[in-house]
Structure formats: structure tokens, C-alpha cells
N, C-alpha and C positions, 0 to 999 in steps of 0.2 A: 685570590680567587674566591676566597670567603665571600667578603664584601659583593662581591656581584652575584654572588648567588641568593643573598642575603638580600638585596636588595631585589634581586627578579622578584623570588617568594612575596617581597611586600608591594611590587609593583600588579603580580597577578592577583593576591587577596585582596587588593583594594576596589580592583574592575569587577571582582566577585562582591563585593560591598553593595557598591551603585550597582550591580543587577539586584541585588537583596530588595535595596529601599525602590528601585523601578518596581520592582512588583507591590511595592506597601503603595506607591504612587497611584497603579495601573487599580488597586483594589480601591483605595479612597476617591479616585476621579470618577468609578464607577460603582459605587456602594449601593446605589437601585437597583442596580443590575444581581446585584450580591447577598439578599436580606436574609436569609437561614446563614451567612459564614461564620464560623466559631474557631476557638483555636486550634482545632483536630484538622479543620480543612485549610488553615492558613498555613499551617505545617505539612500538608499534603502537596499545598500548592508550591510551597520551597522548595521540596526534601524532592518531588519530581521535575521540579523546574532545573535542578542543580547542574546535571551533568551539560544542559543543554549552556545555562549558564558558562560551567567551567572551560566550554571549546569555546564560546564566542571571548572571553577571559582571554584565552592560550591565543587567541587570534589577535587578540589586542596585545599580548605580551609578547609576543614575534619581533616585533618593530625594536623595541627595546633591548630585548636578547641580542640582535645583531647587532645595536650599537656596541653595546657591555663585548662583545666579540671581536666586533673590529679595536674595539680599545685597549686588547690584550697587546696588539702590536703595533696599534699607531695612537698616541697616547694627547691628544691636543687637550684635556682637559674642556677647555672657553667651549671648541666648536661641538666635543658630546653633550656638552651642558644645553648647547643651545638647540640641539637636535631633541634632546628629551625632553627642553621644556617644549618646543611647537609640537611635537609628539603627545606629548601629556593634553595639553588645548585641545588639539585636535581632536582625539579619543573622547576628550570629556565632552565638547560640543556635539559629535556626533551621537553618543551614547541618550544627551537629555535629549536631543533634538526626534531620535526615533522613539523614547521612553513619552516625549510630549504629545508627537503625531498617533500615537499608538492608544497612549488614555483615552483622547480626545474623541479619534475617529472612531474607537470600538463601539461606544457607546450607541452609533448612528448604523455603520454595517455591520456586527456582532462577526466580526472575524479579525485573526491578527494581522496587523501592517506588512503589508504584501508592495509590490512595483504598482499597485492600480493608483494610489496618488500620483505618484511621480509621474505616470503614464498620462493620466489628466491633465498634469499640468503644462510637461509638455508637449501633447496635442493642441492644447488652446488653455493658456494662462487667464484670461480673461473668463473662460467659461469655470475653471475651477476652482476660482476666487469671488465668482458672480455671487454664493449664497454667504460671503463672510463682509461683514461690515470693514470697512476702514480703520475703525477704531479695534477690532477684535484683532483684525491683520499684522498693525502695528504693535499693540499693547504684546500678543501672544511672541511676534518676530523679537520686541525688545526683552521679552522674560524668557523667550528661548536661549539668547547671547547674553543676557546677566548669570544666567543660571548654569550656562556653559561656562563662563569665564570663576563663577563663585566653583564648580566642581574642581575645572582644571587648577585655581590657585589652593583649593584643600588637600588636592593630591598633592601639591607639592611638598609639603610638609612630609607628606611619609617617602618620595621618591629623592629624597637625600641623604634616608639614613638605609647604610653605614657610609661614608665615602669613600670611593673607589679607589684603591690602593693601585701602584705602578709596578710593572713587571719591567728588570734590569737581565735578570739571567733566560736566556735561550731555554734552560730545561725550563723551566717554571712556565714560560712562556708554550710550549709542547703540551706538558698540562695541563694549564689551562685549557686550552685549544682543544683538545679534547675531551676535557671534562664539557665544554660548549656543545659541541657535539652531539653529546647525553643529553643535555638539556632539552639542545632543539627538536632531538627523537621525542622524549615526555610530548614537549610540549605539541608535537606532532599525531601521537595517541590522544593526546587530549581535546584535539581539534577533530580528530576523526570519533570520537566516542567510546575508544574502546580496542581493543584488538579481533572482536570479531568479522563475520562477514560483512554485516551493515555498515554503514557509516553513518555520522549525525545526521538526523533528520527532522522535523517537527514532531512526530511520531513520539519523536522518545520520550517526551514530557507529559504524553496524555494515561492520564489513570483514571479517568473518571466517566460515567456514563452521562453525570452532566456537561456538555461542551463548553460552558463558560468555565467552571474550573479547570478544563484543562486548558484552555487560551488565556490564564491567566498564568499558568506556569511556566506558557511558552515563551522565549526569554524575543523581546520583537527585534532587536537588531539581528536577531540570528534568521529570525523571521523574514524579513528584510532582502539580506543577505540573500537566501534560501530563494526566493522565489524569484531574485533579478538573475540567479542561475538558474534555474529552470522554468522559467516563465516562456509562452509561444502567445503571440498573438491570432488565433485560433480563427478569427471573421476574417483570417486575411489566406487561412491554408483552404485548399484544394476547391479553388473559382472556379466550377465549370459554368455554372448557368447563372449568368448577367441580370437573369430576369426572373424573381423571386415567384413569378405565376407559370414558369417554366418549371422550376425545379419541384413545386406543388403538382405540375401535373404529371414529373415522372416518380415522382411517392406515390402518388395515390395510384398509380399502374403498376406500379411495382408492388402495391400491398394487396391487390386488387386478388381476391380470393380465386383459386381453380379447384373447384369441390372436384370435380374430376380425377385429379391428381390427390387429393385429400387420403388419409388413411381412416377407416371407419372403425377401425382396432381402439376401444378405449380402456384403459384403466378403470378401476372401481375400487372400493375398500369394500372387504369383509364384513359381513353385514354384523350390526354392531360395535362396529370401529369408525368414531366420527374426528377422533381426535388422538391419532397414534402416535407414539413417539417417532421422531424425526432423525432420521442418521444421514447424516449429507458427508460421505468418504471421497476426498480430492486426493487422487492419485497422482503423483509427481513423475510428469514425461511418458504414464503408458499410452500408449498406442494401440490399432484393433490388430498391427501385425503381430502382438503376441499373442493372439487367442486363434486357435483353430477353429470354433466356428464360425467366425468372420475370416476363413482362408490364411490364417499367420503362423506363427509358429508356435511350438508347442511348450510356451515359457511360462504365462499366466494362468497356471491350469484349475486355479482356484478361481478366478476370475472371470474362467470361462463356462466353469463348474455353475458358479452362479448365476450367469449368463444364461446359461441352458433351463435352470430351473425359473427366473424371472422371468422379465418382462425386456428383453433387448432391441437398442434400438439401432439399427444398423445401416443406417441412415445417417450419420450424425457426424458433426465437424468440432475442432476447436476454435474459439473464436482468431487465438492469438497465439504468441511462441515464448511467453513470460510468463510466469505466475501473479508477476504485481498486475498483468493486463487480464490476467483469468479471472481472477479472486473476483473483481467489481464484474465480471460479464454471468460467473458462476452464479452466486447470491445479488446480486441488485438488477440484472438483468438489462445492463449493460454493454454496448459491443463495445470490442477495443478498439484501440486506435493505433495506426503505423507509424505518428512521428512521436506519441507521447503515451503519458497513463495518467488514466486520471485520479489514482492514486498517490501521483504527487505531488497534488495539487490538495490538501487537508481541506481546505476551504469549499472546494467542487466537489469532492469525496462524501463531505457531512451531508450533501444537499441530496444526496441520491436515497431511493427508497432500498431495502432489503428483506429480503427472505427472512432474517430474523426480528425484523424491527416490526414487520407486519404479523408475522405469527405469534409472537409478545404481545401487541399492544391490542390484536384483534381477537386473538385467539386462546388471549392469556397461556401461553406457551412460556416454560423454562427457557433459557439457551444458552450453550456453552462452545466453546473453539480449541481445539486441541493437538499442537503444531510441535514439536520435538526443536525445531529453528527458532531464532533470532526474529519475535514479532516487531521488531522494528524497523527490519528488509522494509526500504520504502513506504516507509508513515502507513506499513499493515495496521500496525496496532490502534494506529489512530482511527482506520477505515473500521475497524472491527468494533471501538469502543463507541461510535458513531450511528455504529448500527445495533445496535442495543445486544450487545452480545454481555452476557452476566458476568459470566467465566471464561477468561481468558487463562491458559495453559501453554507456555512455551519454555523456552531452553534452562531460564532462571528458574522452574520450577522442581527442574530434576538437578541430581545429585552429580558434583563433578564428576564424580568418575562416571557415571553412565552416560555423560556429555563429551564420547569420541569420536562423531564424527565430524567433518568441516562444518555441517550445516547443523552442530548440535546433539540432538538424543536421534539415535538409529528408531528402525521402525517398529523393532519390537519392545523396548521399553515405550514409545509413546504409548503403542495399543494393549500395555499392560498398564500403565497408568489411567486409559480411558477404560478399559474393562474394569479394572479397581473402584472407579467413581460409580460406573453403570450398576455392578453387582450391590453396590453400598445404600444407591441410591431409592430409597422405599417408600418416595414421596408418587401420589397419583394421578400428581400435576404433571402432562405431555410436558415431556423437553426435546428441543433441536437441537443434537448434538453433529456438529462439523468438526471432520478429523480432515488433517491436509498432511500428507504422507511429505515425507524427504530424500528414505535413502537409495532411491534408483536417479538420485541424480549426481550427473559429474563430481568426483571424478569414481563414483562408481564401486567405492570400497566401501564392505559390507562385513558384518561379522557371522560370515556363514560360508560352508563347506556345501557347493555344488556335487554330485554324484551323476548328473547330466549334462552340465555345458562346464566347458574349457572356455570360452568367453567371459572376461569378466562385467562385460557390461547386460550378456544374458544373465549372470548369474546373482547379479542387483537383483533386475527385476522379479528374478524368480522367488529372489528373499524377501520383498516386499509384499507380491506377492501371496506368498507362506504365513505373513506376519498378519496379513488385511484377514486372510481366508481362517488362520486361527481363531480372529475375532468372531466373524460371523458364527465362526461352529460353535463358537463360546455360549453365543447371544442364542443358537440356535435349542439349545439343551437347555435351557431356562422358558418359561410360561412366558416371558416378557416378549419372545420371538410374534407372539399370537397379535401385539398391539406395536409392533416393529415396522416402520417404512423404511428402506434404505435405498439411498440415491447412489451409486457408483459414476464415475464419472475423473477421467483424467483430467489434470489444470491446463493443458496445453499442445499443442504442436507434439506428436510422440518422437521421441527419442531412440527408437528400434523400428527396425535393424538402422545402424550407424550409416548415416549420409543419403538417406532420404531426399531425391531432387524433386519427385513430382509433388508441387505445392500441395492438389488433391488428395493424394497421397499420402501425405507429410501430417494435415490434418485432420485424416479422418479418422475418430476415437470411438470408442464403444461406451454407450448409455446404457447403463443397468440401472430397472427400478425392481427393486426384490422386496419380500419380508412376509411375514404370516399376519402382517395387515391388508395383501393386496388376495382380492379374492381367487381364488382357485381356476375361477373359467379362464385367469387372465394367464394362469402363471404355464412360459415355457412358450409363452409369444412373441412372434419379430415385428419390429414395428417398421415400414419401410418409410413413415413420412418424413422429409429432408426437417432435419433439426440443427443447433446449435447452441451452443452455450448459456447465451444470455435465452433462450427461452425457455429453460429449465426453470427460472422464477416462475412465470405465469401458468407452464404448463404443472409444476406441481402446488401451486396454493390452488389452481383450480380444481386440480384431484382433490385437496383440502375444505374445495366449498371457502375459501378464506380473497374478498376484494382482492383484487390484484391490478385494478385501476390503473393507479401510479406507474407501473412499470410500462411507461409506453412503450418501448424500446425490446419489450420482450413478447413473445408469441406463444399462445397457448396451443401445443402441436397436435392436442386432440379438437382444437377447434375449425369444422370445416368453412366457420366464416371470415377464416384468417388465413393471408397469404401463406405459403409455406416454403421458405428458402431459408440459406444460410449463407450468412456473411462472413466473412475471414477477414483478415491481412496480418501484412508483414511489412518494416518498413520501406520495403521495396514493390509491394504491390498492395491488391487489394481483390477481392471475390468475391462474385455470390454462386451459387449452386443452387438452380432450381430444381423443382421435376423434370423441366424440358430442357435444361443446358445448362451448361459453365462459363462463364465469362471473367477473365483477369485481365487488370488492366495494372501499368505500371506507375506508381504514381510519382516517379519521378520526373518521368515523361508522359506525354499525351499521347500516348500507344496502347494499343491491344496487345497482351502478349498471350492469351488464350482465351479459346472458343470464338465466338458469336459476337462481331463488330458492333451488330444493330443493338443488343443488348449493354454495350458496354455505357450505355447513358444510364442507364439504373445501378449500374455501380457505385458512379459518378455520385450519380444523382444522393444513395444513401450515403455518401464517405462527406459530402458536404453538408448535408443535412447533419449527419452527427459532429460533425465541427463547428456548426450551430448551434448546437444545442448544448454541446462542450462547453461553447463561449458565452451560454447564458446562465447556466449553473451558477 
């Protein structure tokens, strides 16, 4: 059994090798692209690319481990030999062949090797071969197969030693077997990233604010891989209108302003406060049914406390029923989408504008993110470092022991570790600071003793709750409250009370804008104009005075020359909520399943268009 373990090891460190020199490959084929690299970021781009590496590695060494398994008890020598050598070829061809396509292409679309060649190619062969001469076609096909066949015959050298010894006795043979076993679990954490929540993602590799370093760490077969599973072809979902001067006219009626229905209720800053610091709190699954003055219960009573003293808006929807679909609708003022996220997607992720990337680069704003969870749930990390987020803060940053929940650090060591930074912090440069809360989600277990609910999923909330409301009082007793904005706002679809059927229902959340930046006249107002998610971008860089151009997709809710609706779904429907109705339609089928038939062409109409525009990112 030695010998075959001995041999995995050398069969797996060697796939880790040729990912190594792919990345020296991927930096010399694109050394213009690269001119400040030194050896602080080559070693950056390793030391993060690794993990990503070591699952596409363990993936590759799957193949071999089952032979070395099967050969515990059926022993042909000739036919494993001849199994591992086209296995060896195989791997190795594949490996230069996407290290080759990967140098190559970056250079032209500055994103890692995704299905879009393949997709090209086979669409029309002819057409994706039209800008490559004859002679590059050949020469590149003939040094793709020399250089496959040079990899797979040097692995060979190391995939013979030690040679695999025979098992005669039944126990030996049990032991092994089981020690096999053990292996293929490893090598099964190694393929998943890790034993946390997350699983491997592109995500994991990115550390850097510049996006070529991190796409250079990204190891591309994993790449590859990654997006022929979750790739949609986006121009081909939700056909309503055949006729591109059709669906133009039901946008433009759909955006088509009703100052009537408008709210003339605005925001203002304090006079003297042009540039306040920025607190964007994402609350995890609350809902307006825990807050009494939106008619709920009496759970969020800090949140509702706050509520009463801001600027609440009680009007307001979720976009979606996920946090990876909230995050891009939240900050880049994005709506979600019901068969995907475009979060998964790193490449349509980078393209999107942000809340933070705008108030940085226009506003010279600090800005930082601060999450208790696994920022690598679905290539967050990557959308976050995309959007010029400075500081990033998540689960690797606290201390194991205060890492007991599923999803990481509880609520109240995150918001002592964000008050730690806030109170420390005595620079005069405004920062956006985003906190995205965890512990009132499934399964609900919290480190705190209710005195009012027997429910443990009230009794989440109420500690979350406890933890957010501690903060503010924190922030409140300090001079810094005076140049304080804070955005309250839940990620998603609420989660109370348990089994919420009506969609409307389900999504409608409370928007708190509070802080001793917002002036006085404003504060202890409702705001009744229909909002949503992604218009939270527009609607607060415009309190900020800060272009919000870019954010097509988002509405500024104090503007009466802007439509004013909210868009939802779920991947079984889709909505909007106007002033004058509701209309859902189901998008699995061509049906109305709520409100107003005539209306359900603007549903339509916006669920295609954003699959448009999906598809051109």
C-alpha cells in the first residue's frame, strides 16, 4: 500500500508543477499586459492561485487513484500500465492545450478561458477561425500536440516510481481498501476547497484590486471547467417579443415616469456635511414582519427603534431570495435574475459598476466590507475585489474559536471587530463601510438567551437584531454619529414568520436611511414611494451629489422624472409592483399568476431586457 500512496503523492505534485510553470507560461505570453510585476506579486500570484490549483490537481488525480484501487484486487499489471499511460497523455494534452488557449486569448478579451471559444467554434467553425491564418492554425495545433506529448512523456519518469507492489492475503487487501477510501475523501476536500460552506470557485484566487493579478492566479482549466458548468446562454432565455422595436416600446412605457404617484418626500444632508461617512448594514433574511411599525412583530425592536427615528421606507421590495442575487442588486444596482447570478459569472461581475467603485474613484472615499462568513460563497470575494473594495474582512480574519457558527463569526464578534476598526480609525478621509450580517440565517442557532420568544428562529433574529442596534448606540455616543449615514436594509426575501406563501409578502423589507448626517427636517419620515434593491445605488450616490450615470438598471426614488416600480423574482416567477398594481407572471410557463393580464407585457418586457444585457456584459 506504501507504494501506491507514494506514488499518488507524486502523481498529484507533479499536476501541481505544470499548474506552477502554466502560470510562469500565462505571465511571459503576457508580460505587456504585466510591466510593474516583481517577485512580491509573482509570489502572490502563486501562493493565491494554489488552493485553486490543488482541486483541479485532486481532479486530475481521481482518475489514477481508482486505477491504484482497482489494482488492490485485480492485479493485470500490462492493462494498469496502459491505463495510466493514456491517462497520463490525456491530462497532459488537456492541461497545455487550455494553459495555450488561455495565454493566448487573454491577451485579446482580458478574462480567463471560459466555454465562449468552444461556444464559437461550435456555432460556426469557419467564422472562429476566419481572423487566424493557416499557417498560425497549423503551427499553434502542431506545438499544442508536440508539447502535449513532451509533458505527458516527462510525467512519465515520475509516474513509475515506486512500482506497485501485489497484494496475496485478503487482510492486506481490506486495508488497503480502506486506506483507498481515506484517500479519495482527501482528495474529495481538495476538490471542493475545503470543508467549509463554499465550494471551489474562481473567487478563491482573487486578492487583488488589480484584476489581471488575480486572473492570473486563476488556474484556466479550472476555469474552463467552471463555467461549462454553470454557463446559460442568456440571448436565448425568456423570448417574449420577436421584434426588438416591440420590446423598446414596452421599456420605454414601463419607465415612463407618473410624477403623480411620485413621492415628494426628499432626503438632504445636514448642512455642512458634503461627504459623510457611509455605513451600508446588509441584514441577513429580516423582513418588515418583524418590526411593529410596518404592522409585524415585535422582534426587531432595535430596528424598528431606528426606523422610527430615520428616514423609513415602507414601500420597498427585495429584489431576490439569495444573497449572491442581493449583493450585485444591493451595491451595483443590479436586479436579479430567476434562473442565475451574475455573480457567477467573475467575468460579467467585473463589468458591473458599484457603489464603492464610484464613491473611491469620484468621491475619493475609503472603503471596506465586513462579513463574519466564507467570502468566497460564490466568487463574493471576487465581485467585492472588482468593485474596489480596500478591505475585505471575513471568517479567515477572526480567531478559531470565535468562528462557531455554520456560516463563520456570529453577529456579535463581527460588529465588535467593525466597531474596533471604526473607533481606531482617526483618518478624515469619508469611508464606506458595508457590514453584511449572518447569524439569523438557517439553521438559526445563536449564542444568546431570549427572555421573550420560545421560537428559536424569533430568537436569531432578535440577537441579530441586539448586535446591529448595539452598534449604532455605539456609533451614537461618539461625535462621529454627526458625519454618519447609514443605510439599513435586509439581502433578501425575509425569512419571518416561517413559510411566507404570498410572493408580496415574502418580499417586502424595510429601508432605513438614519445618522446625524441626515438633516433633522427629514428625520422620523415614511417614505411611501415603491422602491427596490438595486435602486438603492442611484438613489443614495444622488443624496451624495456623486454621477450615478452608469447604473442604468438602477432608480433614483427621490426622482420624480423617473419611473417608480419594483422588480422581484424567484425562479419560478417574476414581478413588478407599481403605484397602480401587481403583476406576476410565471416564467416557467406563459401565464399570469397574479394581478393585471394587460400589464404582464412589462414584466415580460423588463425580465428580457435584463437577459440582454446579461448577455452583453
Amino acid at each position: 500500500m506504501k507504494s501506491r500512496l507514494i506514488r499518488l503523492l507524486i502523481i498529484f505534485a507533479s499536476y501541481i508543477l505544470l499548474f506552477i510553470i502554466a502560470k510562469f507560461v500565462f505571465l511571459a505570453t503576457n508580460a505587456e499586459l504585466y510591466p510593474d510585476l516583481n517577485l512580491k506579486g509573482i509570489f502572490s500570484i502563486l501562493f493565491n492561485g494554489y488552493r485553486m490549483d490543488q482541486s483541479m490537481a485532486a481532479y486530475l488525480t481521481a482518475v489514477p487513484a481508482l486505477l491504484m484501487a482497482t489494482s488492490i484486487w485485480c492485479y493485470p499489471k500490462l492493462w494498469i500500465d496502459k491505463c495510466m499511460t493514456a491517462w497520463r497523455y490525456i491530462s497532459a494534452f488537456l492541461i497545455v492545450l487550455t494553459v495555450a488557449l488561455d495565454s493566448v486569448l487573454y491577451s485579446y478579451w482580458q478574462f480567463k478561458l471560459d466555454t465562449t471559444p468552444i461556444f464559437y467554434f461550435l456555432s460556426s467553425p469557419s467564422a472562429a477561425m476566419a481572423s487566424v491564418s493557416t499557417w498560425v492554425a497549423v503551427m499553434g495545433t502542431v506545438g499544442v500536440v508536440a508539447l502535449g506529448i513532451g509533458a505527458g512523456y516527462a510525467l512519465g519518469f515520475l509516474w513509475k516510481i515506486p512500482a506497485l507492489s501485489r497484494f496475496y492475503d485478503i487482510r492486506r487487501r481490506l486495508t488497503a481498501s480502506a486506506t483507498m477510501l481515506l484517500v479519495f475523501g482527501v482528495l474529495f476536500i481538495a476538490i471542493r476547497g475545503g470543508v467549509t460552506v463554499s465550494t471551489m470557485n474562481p473567487s478563491s484566487a482573487y486578492f487583488s484590486t488589480n484584476s489581471r493579478m488575480n486572473h492570473a492566479a486563476v488556474n484556466p482549466m479550472f476555469s474552463l471547467m467552471y463555467s461549462a458548468m454553470h454557463s446559460s446562454d442568456f440571448s436565448k432565455q425568456f423570448r417574449y417579443f420577436d421584434n426588438d422595436s416591440d420590446l423598446s416600446a414596452a421599456i420605454k412605457a414601463l419607465n415612463e415616469p407618473d410624477e403623480s404617484a411620485s413621492d415628494t418626500t426628499f432626503i438632504k444632508l445636514r448642512d455642512g456635511v458634503d461627504k459623510p461617512d457611509v455605513y451600508i448594514i446588509i441584514l441577513e433574511s429580516f423582513s418588515s414582519h418583524l418590526m411593529p411599525s410596518l404592522g409585524g412583530d415585535s422582534v426587531a425592536m432595535h430596528y424598528d427603534s431606528i426606523a422610527r427615528e430615520g428616514v423609513l421606507f415602507d414601500n420597498f421590495y427585495a429584489n431576490s431570495f439569495r444573497t449572491d442575487r442581493a449583493i450585485p442588486s444591493i451595491l451595483s444596482g443590479y436586479p436579479a435574475q430567476p434562473s442565475t447570478s451574475v455573480m457567477k459569472f467573475v467575468d460579467k461581475a467585473e463589468q458591473l459598476p458599484s457603489i464603492s467603485q464610484s464613491l473611491v474613484e469620484k468621491a475619493g472615499y475609503r472603503s471596506g466590507y465586513y462579513y463574519g462568513g466564507d467570502i468566497n460563497f460564490v466568487n463574493q470575494k471576487a465581485y467585492l475585489v472588482s468593485s474596489k473594495f480596500e478591505t475585505i474582512i471575513s471568517d479567515s480574519d477572526f480567531p478559531l474559536n470565535e468562528r462557531l457558527s455554520k456560516w463563520g463569526a456570529h453577529d456579535d464578534r463581527l460588529w465588535q471587530r467593525v466597531w474596533a476598526d471604526v473607533k481606531n480609525d482617526n483618518d478624515s478621509q469619508p469611508k464606506l463601510t458595508v457590514i453584511q450580517t449572518s447569524s439569523s440565517h438557517e439553521p438559526f442557532e445563536v449564542p444568546f438567551q431570549s427572555h421573550r420568544f420560545d421560537n428559536q428562529r424569533a430568537v436569531a433574529f432578535e440577537y441579530a437584531d441586539s448586535c446591529m442596534g448595539a452598534f449604532v448606540d455605539s456609533l451614537k455616543a461618539t461625535p462621529r454619529w454627526d458625519r454618519s449615514l447609514l443605510v439599513i436594509v435586509p439581502d433578501h426575501w425575509g425569512a419571518f414568520p416561517k413559510g411566507l406563501i404570498d410572493p408580496v409578502e415574502r418580499h417586502k423589507i424595510p429601508l432605513v436611511i438614519t445618522g446625524g448626517a441626515v438633516d433633522s427636517s427629514c428625520t422620523g419620515s415614511r417614505i411611501r414611494t415603491v422602491g427596490v434593491q438595486s435602486d438603492i445605488a442611484a438613489t443614495l450616490l444622488g443624496l451624495l451629489s456623486v454621477d450615478a450615470s452608469e447604473f442604468t438598471m438602477s432608480k433614483n426614488m427621490f426622482d420624480n422624472h423617473s419611473a417608480h416600480y419594483a422588480f422581484f423574482c424567484e425562479p419560478d416567477f417574476a414581478a413588478i409592483i407599481s403605484p397602480a398594481d401587481t403583476t406576476i407572471i410565471s416564467t416557467r410557463e406563459d401565464r399570469v399568476i397574479g394581478g393585471d393580464d394587460g400589464n404582464a407585457r412589462y414584466v415580460k418586457a423588463f425580465l428580457q431586457n435584463l437577459y440582454n444585457n446579461l448577455d452583453e456584459l
